[in-house]
N, C-alpha and C positions, 0 to 999 in steps of 0.2 A: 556382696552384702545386700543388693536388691533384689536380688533371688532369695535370699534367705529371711530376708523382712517380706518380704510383700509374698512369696506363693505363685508370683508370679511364670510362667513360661519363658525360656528364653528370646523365643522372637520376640514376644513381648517386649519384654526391656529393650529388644533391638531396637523398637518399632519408635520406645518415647522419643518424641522432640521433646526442645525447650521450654515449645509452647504447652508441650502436655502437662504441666505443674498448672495447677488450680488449685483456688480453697472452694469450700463446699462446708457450709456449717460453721466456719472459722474456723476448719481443719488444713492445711497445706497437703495436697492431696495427687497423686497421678493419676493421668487420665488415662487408661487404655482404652484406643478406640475400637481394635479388631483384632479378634485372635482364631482360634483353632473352632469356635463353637457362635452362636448365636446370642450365649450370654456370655461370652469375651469381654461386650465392651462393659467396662464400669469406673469407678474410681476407689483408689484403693491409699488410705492415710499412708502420710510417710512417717516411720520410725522416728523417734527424735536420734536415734544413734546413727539416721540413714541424710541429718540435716546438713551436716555438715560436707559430705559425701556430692548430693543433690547439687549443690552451691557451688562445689569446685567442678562437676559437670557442667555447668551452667554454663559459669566463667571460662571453661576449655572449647568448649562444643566451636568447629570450625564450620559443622553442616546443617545446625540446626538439631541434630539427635543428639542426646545423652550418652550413648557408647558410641564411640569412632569403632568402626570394622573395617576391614582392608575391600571388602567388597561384596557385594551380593552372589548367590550362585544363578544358579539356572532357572530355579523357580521365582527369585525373587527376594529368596530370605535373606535378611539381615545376619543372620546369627551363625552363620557354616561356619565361619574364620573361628569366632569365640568361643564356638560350639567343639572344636579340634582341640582349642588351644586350652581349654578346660580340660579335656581329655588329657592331655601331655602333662598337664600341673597336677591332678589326681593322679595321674598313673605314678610318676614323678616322684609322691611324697608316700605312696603304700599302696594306697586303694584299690582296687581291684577292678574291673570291668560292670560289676552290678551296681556300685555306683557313678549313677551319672548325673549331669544338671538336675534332671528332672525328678530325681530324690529329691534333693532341699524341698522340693512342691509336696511332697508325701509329707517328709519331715514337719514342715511348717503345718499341713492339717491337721499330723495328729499331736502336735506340740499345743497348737490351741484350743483340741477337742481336750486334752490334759489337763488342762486350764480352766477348763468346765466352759469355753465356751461356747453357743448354741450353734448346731448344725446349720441354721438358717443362716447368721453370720456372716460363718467359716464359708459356707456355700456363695454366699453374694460378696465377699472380698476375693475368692479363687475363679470366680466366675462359673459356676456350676449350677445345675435348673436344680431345682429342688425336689420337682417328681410331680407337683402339689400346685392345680390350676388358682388353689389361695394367695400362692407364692409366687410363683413365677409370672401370674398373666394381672391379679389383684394390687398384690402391694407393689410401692417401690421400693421396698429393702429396706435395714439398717441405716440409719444414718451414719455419716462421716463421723459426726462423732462417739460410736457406739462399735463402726467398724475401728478407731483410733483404742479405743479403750480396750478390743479385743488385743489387736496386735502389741498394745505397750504389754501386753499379758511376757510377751518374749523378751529373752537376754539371750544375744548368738554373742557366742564367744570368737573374738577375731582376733587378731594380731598385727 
């Protein structure tokens, strides 16, 4: 579900602690600090359907992180174990091998480009440069509450 709210990357989620929940705006919000790119780190609203979710991570969390993994690999990442075991649960219910994690992240952009909403945004909730020395090096982005309004834009069907 926080892949599919947020656009997030898998290590990503691996990476949040407890302490990464912030408000910002008066929005309850996660922090990512580091990811795959230079504009990784940002904060990114959290779903109200992602509240309740957040809360019982909270409350579980033995290590200070949001998802328990069995362990890190070689490099370092959080997300190998979860990253398998998403594999066997897709394969498991039909899906095929083209999709993987990192679909929901395409999913989620063009679900909110659908929604009409603006490339700049979508770009600073997924952590993406924008191309545009306006953008990237000028402004500071979207607010919290502007990137909140984007994503309440979604309804993921769960079960």
């Amino acid at each position: 579900m926080i892949g599919a709210y947020t656009g997030a990357r898998i290590e990503e989620i691996c990476q949040l602690k407890t302490g990464d929940i912030l408000t910002s705006d008066g929005v309850e919000c996660f922090y990512i600090r580091d990811g795959k790119t230079e504009n990784a780190e940002r904060i990114v609203p959290i779903h109200k359907d992602l509240k309740s979710v957040v809360k019982r991570l909270i409350k579980d969390s033995e290590d200070q992180y949001l998802i328990s993994v069995s362990g890190k690999n070689k490099y370092g990442n959080r997300s190998d174990s979860l990253g398998k075991q998403f594999g066997r649960l897709k394969k498991s219910i039909g899906y095929g091998p083209e999709f993987v994690f990192h679909s929901m992240r395409k999913s989620f952009i063009t679900l909110l480009q659908n929604n009409d909403i603006p490339g700049l945004t979508i770009a600073s909730i997924v952590g993406h440069e924008t191309g545009t020395i306006t953008f990237d090096v000028y402004s500071a982005g979207p607010s919290a509450r502007q990137k909140l309004k984007a994503i309440s834009t979604l309804k993921v069907i769960h079960q």
